[in-house]
NUZA-278895 format. One record per residue: x, y, z of N, C-alpha, C in turn; residue number from 0. Coordinates in pm, 1 decimal, always signed. Layout:
<node <X; Y; Z>; <X; Y; Z>; <X; Y; Z>; NUM>,
...
END
This chain:
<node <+1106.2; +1582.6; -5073.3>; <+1153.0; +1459.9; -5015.5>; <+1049.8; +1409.9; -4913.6>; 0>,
<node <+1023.2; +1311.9; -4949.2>; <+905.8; +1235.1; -4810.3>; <+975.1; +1135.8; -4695.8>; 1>,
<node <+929.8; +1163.9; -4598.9>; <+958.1; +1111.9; -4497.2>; <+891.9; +1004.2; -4441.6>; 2>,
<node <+903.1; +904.0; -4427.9>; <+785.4; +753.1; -4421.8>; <+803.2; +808.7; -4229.0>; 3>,
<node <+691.7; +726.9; -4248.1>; <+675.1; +719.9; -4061.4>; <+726.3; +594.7; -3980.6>; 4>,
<node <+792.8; +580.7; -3904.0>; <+846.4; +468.3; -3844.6>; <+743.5; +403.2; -3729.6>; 5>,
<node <+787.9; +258.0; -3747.3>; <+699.6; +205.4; -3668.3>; <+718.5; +261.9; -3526.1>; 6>,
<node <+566.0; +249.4; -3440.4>; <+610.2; +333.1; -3293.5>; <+657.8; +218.6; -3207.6>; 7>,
<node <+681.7; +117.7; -3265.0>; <+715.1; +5.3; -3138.5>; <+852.0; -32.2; -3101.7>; 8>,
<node <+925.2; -30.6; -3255.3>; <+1070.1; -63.7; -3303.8>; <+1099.2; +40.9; -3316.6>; 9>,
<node <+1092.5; +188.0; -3374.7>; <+1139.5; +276.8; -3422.6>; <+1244.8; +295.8; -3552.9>; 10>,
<node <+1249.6; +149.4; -3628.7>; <+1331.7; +116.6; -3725.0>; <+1270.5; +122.4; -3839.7>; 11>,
<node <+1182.5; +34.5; -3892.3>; <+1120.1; +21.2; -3947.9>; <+947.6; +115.0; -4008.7>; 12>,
<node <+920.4; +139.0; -4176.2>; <+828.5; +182.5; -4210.9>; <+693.8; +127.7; -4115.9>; 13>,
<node <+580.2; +211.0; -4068.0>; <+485.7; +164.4; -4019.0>; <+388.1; +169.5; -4159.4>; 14>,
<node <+306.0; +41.3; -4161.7>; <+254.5; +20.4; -4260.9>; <+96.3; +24.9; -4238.2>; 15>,
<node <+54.6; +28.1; -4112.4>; <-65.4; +28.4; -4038.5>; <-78.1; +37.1; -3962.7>; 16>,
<node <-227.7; +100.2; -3880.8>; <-278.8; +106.4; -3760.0>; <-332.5; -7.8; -3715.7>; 17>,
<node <-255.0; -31.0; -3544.6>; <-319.0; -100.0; -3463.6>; <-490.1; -73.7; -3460.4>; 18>,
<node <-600.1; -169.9; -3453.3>; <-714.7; -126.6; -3465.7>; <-756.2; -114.1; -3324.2>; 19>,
<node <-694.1; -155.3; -3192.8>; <-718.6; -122.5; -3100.6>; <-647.1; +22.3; -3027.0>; 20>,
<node <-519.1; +47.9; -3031.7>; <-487.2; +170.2; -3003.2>; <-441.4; +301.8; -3124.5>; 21>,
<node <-421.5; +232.8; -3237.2>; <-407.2; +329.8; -3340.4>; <-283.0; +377.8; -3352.5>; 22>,
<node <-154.9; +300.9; -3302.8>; <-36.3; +305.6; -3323.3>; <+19.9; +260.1; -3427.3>; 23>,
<node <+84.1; +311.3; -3512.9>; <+118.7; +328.3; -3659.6>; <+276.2; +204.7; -3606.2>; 24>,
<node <+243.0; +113.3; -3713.7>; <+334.6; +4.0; -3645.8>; <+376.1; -85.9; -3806.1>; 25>,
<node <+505.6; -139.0; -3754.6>; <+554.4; -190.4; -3898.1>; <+466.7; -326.7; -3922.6>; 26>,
<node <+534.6; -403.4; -3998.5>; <+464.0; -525.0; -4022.8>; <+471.9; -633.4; -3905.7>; 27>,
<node <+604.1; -639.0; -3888.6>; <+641.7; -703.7; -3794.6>; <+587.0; -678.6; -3643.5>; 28>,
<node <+549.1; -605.8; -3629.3>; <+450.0; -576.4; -3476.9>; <+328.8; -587.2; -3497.0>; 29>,
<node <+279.1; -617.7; -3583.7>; <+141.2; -638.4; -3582.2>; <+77.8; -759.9; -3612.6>; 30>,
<node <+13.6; -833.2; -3536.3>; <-44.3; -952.0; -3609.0>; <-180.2; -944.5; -3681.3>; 31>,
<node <-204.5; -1063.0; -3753.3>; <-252.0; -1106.6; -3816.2>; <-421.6; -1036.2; -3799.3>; 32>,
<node <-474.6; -1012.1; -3691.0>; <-612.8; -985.4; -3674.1>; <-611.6; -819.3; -3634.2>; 33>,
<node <-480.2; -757.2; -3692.0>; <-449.6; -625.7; -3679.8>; <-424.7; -581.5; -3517.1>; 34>,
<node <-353.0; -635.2; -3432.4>; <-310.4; -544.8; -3356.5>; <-224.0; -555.3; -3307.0>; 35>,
<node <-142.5; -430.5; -3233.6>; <+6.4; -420.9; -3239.3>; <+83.2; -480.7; -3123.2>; 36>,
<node <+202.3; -524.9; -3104.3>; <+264.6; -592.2; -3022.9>; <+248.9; -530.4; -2864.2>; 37>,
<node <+201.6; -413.5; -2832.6>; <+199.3; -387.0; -2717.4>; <+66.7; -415.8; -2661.1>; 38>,
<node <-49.6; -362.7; -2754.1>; <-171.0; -451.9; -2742.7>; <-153.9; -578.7; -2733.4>; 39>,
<node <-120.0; -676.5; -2786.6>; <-114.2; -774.6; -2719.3>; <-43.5; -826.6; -2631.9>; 40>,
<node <+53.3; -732.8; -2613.7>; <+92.3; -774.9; -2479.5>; <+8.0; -739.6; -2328.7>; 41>,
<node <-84.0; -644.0; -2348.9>; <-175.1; -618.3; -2240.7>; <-319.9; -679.2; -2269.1>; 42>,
<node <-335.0; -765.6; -2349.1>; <-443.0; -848.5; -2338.9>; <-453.5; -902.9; -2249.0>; 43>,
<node <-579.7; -936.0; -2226.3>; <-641.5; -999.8; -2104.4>; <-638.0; -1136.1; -2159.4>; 44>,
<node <-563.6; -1197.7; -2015.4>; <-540.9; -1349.6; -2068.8>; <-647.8; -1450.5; -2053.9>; 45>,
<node <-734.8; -1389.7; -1999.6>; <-879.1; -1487.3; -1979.0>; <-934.9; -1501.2; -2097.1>; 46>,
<node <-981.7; -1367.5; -2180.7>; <-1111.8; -1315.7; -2311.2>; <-1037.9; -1335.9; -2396.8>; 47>,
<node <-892.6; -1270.8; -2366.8>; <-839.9; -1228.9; -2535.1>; <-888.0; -1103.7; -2613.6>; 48>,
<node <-987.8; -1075.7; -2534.4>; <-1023.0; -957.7; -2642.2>; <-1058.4; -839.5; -2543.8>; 49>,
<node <-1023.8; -812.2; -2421.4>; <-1018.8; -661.9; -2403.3>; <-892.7; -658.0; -2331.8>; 50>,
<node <-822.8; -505.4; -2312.5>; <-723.6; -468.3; -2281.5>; <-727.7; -505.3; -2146.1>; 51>,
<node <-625.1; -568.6; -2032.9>; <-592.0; -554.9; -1921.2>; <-615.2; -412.9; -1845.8>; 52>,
<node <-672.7; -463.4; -1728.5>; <-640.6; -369.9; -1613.3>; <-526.9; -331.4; -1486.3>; 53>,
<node <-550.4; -485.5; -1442.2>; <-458.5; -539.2; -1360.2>; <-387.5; -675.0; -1389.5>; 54>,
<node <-347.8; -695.5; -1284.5>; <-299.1; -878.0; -1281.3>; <-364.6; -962.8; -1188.8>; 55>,
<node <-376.3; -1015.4; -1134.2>; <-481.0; -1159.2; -1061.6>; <-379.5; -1154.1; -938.9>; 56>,
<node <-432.7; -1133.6; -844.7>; <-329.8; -1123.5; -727.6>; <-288.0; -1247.1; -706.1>; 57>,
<node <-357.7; -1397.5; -767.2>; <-319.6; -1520.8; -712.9>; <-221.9; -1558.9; -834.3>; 58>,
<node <-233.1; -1552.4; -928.2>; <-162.4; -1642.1; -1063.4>; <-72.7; -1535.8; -1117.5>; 59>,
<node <-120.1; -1405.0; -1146.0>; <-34.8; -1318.2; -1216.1>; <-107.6; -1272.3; -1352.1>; 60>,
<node <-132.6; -1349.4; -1406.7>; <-226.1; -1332.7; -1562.7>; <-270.2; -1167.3; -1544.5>; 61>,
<node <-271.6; -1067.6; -1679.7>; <-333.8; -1004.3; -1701.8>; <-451.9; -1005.9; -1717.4>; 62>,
<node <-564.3; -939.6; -1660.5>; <-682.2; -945.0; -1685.7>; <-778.4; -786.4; -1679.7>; 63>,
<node <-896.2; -833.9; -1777.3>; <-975.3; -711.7; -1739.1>; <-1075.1; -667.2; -1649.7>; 64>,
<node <-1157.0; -600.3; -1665.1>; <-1246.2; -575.2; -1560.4>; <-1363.0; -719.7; -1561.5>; 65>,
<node <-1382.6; -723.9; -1675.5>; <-1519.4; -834.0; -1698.5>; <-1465.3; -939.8; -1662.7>; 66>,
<node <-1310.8; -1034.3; -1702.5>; <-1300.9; -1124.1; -1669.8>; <-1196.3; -1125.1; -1510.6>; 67>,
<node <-1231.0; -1056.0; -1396.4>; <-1199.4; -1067.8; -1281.3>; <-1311.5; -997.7; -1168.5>; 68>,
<node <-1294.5; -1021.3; -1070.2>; <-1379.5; -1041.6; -966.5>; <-1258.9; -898.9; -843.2>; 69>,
<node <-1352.7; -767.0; -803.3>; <-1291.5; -675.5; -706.7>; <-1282.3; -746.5; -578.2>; 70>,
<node <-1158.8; -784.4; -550.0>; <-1137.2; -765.0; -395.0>; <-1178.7; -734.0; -301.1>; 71>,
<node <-1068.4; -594.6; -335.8>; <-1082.2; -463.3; -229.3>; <-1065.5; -380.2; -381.3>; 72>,
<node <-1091.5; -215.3; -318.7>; <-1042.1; -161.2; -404.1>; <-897.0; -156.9; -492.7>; 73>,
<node <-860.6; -169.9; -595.4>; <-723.1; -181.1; -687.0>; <-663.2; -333.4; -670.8>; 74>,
<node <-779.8; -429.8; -615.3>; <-686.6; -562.4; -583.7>; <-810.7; -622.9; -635.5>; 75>,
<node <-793.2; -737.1; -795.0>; <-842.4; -801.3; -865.9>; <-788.5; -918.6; -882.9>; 76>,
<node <-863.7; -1038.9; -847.1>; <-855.2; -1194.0; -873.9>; <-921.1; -1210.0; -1027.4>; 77>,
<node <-844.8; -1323.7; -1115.2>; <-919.0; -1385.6; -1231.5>; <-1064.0; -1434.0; -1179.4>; 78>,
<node <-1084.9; -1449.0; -1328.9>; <-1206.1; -1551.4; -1257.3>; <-1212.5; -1687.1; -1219.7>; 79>,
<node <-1104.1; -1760.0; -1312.7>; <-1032.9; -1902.3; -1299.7>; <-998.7; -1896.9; -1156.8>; 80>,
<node <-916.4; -1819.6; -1072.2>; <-847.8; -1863.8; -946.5>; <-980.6; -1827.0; -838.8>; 81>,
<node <-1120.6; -1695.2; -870.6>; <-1199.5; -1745.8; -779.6>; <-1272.4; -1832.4; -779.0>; 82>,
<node <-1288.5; -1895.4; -916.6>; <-1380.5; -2007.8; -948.6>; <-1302.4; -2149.7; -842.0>; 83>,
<node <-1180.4; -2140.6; -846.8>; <-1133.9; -2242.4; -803.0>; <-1160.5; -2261.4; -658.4>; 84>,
<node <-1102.6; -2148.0; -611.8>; <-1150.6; -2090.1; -424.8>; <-1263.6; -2148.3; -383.5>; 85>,
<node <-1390.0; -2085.0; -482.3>; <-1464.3; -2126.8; -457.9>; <-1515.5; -2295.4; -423.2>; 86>,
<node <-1502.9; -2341.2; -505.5>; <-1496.2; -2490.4; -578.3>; <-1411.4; -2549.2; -458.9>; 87>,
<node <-1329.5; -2500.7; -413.3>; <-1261.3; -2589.0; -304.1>; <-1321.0; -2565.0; -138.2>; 88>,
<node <-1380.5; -2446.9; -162.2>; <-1506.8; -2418.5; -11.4>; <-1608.3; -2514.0; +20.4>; 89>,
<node <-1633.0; -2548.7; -127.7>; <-1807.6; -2649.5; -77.5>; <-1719.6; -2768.8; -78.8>; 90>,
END
């Protein structure tokens, strides 16, 4: 008797593929179109789109990653949109 593997996101459903970013075996329905799975994109970085979040933007909230935000202080990261703006409103 075989046992199918359930998706890891829903736990209902056959997983039919790997996320290509974390490799979580996920049904159809969690995965989009450019292969990756609903939790990956939910921690996308809302600036690129294409690398995983670190933090959030202490001014707006947006997930973002290392490349598209600017260090603070240590563990406290601005987008680059809200320092671009800061900036832009200094001069």
């Amino acid at each position: 008797m075989s046992k199918s593997i359930l998706c890891e996101v829903c736990e209902e459903r056959p997983a039919i593929r790997k996320c290509r970013i974390c490799g979580r075996r996920v049904c159809e329905k969690h995965l989009s179109e450019d292969g990756v799975c609903a939790v990956c994109t939910d921690l996308m970085c809302r600036v690129c789109k294409a690398r995983l979040s670190v933090t959030s933007c202490i001014l707006c909230g947006r997930p973002i990653c290392r490349t598209c935000s600017v260090e603070l202080e240590p563990g406290i990261r601005m987008c680059i949109h809200c320092a671009s703006n800061i900036s832009a409103k200094e001069q």
